[in-house]
C-alpha positions as CSV (number, residue, x, y, z in Angstrom):
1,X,212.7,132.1,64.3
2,X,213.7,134.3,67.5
3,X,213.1,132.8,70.8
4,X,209.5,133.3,72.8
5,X,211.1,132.3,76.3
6,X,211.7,136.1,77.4
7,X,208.4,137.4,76.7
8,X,206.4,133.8,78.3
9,X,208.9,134.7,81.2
10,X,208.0,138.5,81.6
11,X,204.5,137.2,81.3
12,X,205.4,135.3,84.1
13,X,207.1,137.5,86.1
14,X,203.9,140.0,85.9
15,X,201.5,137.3,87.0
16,X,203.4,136.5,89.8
17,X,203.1,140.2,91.2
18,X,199.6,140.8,90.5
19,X,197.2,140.6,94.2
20,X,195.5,137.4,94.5
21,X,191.7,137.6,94.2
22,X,190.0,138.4,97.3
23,X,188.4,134.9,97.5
24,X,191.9,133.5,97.5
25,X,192.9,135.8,100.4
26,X,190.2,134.8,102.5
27,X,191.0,131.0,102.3
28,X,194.7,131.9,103.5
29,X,193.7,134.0,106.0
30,X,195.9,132.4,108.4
31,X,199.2,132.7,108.2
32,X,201.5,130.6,109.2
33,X,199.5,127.3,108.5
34,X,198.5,125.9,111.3
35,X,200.3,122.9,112.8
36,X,197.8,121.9,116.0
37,X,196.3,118.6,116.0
38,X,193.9,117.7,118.6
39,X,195.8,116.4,121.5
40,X,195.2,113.7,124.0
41,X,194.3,115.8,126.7
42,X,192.0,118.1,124.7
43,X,190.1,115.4,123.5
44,X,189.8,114.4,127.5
45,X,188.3,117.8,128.1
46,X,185.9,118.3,125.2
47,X,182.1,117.5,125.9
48,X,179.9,116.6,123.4
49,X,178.7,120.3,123.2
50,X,181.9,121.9,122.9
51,X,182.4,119.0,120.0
52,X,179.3,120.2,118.3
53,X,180.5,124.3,118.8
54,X,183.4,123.0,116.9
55,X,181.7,121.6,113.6
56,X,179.4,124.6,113.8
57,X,182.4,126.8,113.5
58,X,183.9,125.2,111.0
59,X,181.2,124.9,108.8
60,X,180.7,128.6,109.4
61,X,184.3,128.8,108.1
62,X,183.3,126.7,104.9
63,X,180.6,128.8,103.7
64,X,182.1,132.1,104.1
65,X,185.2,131.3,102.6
66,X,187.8,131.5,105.8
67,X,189.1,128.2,106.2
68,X,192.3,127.6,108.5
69,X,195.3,127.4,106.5
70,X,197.2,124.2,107.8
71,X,200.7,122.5,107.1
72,X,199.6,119.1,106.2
73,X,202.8,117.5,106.3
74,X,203.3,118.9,109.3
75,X,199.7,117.3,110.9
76,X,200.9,114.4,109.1
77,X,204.0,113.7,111.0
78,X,202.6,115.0,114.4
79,X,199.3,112.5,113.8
80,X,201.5,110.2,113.1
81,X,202.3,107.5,116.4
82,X,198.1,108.5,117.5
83,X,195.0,109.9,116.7
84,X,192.6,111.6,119.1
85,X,189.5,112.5,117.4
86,X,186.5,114.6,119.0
87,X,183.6,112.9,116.8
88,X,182.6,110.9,114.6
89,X,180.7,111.7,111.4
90,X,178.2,108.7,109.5
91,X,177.7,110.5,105.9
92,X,176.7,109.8,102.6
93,X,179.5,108.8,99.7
94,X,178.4,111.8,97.6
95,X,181.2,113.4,96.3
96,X,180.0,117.2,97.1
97,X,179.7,116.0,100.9
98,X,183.3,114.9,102.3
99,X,182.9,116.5,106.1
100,X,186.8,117.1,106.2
101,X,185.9,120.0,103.8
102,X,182.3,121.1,104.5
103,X,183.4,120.9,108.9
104,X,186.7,122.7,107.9
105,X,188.8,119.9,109.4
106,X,191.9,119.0,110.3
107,X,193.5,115.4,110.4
108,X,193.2,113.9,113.1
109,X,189.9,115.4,113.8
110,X,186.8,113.0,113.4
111,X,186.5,109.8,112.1
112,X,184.6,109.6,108.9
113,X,181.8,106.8,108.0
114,X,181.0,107.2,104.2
115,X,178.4,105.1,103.1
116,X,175.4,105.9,100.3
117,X,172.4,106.9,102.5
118,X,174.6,107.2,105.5
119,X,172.9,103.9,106.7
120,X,173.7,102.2,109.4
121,X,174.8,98.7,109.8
122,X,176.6,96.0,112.1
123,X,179.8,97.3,110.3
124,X,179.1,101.3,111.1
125,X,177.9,100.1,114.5
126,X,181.3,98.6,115.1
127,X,183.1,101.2,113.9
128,X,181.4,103.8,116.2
129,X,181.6,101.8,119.1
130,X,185.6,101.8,118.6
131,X,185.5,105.4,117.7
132,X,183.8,105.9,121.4
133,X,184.3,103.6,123.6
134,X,187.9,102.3,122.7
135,X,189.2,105.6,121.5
136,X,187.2,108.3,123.0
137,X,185.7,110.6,121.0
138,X,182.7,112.4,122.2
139,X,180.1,112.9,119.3
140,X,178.0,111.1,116.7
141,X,176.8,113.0,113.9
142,X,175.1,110.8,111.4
143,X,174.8,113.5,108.5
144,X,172.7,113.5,105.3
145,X,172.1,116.1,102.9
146,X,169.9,117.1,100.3
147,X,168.8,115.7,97.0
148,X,170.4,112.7,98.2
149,X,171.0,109.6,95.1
150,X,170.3,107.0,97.9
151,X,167.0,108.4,98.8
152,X,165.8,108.7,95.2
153,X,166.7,105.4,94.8
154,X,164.5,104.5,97.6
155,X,161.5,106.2,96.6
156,X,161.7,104.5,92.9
157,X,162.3,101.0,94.2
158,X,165.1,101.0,92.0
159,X,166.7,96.8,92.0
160,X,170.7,96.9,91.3
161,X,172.6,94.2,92.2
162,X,173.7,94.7,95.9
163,X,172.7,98.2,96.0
164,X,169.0,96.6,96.5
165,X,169.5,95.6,99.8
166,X,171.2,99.1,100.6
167,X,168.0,100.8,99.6
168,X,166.6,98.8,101.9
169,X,167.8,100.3,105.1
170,X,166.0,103.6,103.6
171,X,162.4,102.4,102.5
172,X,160.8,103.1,106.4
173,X,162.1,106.8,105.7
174,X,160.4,106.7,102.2
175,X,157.4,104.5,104.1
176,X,157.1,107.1,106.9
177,X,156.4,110.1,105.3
178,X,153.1,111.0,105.2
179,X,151.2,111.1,101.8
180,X,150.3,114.4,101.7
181,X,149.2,113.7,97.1
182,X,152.3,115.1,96.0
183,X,154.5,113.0,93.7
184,X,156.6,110.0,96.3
185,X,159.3,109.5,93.7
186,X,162.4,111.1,92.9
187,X,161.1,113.8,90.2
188,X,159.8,115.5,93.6
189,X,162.9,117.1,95.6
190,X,160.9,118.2,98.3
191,X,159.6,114.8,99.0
192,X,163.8,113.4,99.0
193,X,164.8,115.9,101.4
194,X,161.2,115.2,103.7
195,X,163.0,111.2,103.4
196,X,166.7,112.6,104.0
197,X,165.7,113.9,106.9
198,X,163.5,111.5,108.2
199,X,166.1,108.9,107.2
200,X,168.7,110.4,109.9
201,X,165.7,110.4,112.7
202,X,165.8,107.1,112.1
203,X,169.4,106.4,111.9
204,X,169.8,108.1,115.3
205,X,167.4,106.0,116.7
206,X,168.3,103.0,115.2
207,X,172.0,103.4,117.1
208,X,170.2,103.6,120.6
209,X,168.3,100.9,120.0
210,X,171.3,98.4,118.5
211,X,174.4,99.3,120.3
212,X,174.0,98.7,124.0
213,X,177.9,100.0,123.8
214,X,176.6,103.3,122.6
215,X,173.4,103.4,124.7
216,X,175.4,102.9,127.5
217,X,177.9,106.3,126.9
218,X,175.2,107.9,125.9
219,X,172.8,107.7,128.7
220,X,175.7,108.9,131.1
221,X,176.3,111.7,129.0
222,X,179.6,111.0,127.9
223,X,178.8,111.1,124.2
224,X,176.0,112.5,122.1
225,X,174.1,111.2,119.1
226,X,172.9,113.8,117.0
227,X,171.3,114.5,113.2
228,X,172.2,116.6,110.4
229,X,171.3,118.2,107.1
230,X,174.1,119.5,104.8
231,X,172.1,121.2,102.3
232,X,174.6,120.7,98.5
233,X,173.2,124.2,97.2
234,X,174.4,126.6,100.6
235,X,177.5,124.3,101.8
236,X,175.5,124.9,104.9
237,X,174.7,122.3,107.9
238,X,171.7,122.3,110.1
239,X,171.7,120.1,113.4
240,X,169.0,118.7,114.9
241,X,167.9,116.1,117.7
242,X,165.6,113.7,116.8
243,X,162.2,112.7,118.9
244,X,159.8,110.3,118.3
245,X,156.9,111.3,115.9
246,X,158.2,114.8,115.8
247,X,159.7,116.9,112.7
248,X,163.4,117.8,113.4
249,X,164.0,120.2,116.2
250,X,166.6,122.5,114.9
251,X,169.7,122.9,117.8
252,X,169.7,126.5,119.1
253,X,172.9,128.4,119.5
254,X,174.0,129.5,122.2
255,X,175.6,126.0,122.6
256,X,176.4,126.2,126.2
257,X,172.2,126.9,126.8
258,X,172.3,123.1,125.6
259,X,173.1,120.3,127.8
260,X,175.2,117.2,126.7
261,X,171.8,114.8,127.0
262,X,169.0,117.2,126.2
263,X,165.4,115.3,127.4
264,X,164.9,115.0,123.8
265,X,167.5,111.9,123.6
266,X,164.7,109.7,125.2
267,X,164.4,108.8,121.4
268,X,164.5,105.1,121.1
269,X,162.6,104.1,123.8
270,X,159.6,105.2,126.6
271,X,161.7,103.5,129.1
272,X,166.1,103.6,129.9
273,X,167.4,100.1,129.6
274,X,167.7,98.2,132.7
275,X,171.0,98.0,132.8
276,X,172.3,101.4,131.6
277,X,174.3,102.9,134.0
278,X,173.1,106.2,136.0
């Protein structure tokens, strides 16, 4: 029987020279791959606004396809002996949301929390208070997203082994949306989202009013703790700022029109703490 190797290989060889599709060309757009970490003294310079312009860009980047093209091993070796990141991100586990891909990232970028819910805890307290006061990165995100597992979970009560006292840390999300007669479970995806939501609010407070670490660098302006929404059906993000017993107040672009520690971060208490520094 005579040999298929010549025509597989001429098969091949045409593949190899056809164009690639145009969505392929616009997630290599740059060329070479780029080899920049973020550096010591950039994260020195970065505010918490130019932090946020950054995800904002990079999620802009996600959803339309032009991600940076970048030579891992190269960031890799070069992250190597230090790490500098500019945030933080607190998100859920679900597998759609990993913020290295939706933020267009780098390593050595942010750190990530993962968690289902994107609760927070002692643990995630910790870890942030590391991430900001120890090793100087400049923003909090706690991120949710939509049709979130943890929050449905919430809303049905659902009782699983350790994953009971999880949903826990959601139920005054679930509790504090108002009942408006529409279904409170989660057959209703609006009602989800209204807890998703209302479940960062809450998570944002909820780091004021537990880390006097945080409080502190956040009350001088040297970090900022802000919400977002990473809807799973646009890849898009929407930030907000959270104030008591208000819906979310979407952050308006142009960045720089924002300062670091807008009024609306008076959000986990009427009064500062007495000894927050000034």
């Amino acid at each position: 029987m005579p040999s298929r190797r010549p025509f597989f290989f001429c098969v091949l060889l045409l593949l190899g020279s056809l164009p690639l599709p145009a969505s392929e060309h616009a997630a290599l757009a740059t060329s070479p791959a780029s080899t920049a970490i973020m550096t010591e003294a950039e994260q020195v310079t970065t505010s918490p606004a130019d932090a946020l312009e950054r995800l904002y860009q990079g999620n802009d980047r996600f959803v339309s396809g032009h991600r940076v093209a970048r030579d891992w091993p190269a960031q890799v070796h070069a992250t190597a002996h230090g790490q500098h990141p500019f945030a933080s991100i607190v998100s859920c586990m679900d597998s759609r949301t990993a913020v290295e891909q939706i933020f267009d990232l780098g390593m050595g970028d942010v750190f990530s929390i993962r968690l289902a819910g994107n609760v927070i805890n002692d643990d995630v307290l910790g870890s942030l208070e590391y991430a900001h006061k120890v090793a100087g990165a400049k923003l909090i995100v706690v991120l949710g997203h939509s049709h979130c597992g943890a929050m449905k979970g919430a809303a049905d009560d659902v009782v699983l082994g350790n994953l009971t006292s999880l949903l826990a840390h959601v139920k005054p999300a679930v509790v504090g949306i108002p009942n408006d007669g529409s279904p409170r479970t989660s057959k209703n995806l609006k009602f989800v989202d209204q807890v998703g939501r209302l479940n960062v609010i809450l998570a944002v407070r909820l780091i004021r009013e537990r880390s006097a670490v945080l409080r502190e660098l956040h009350d001088r302006q040297t970090i900022d703790i802000i919400g977002g929404f990473y809807d799973i059906e646009t890849g898009k993000v929407e930030f907000y700022k959270p104030l008591i017993g208000a819906d979310p107040e979407p952050v308006k672009k142009p960045l720089a029109s924002i300062p670091a520690a807008a009024p609306a971060h008076q959000d986990a208490a009427t009064t500062k703490p007495a000894h927050a520094a000034h």
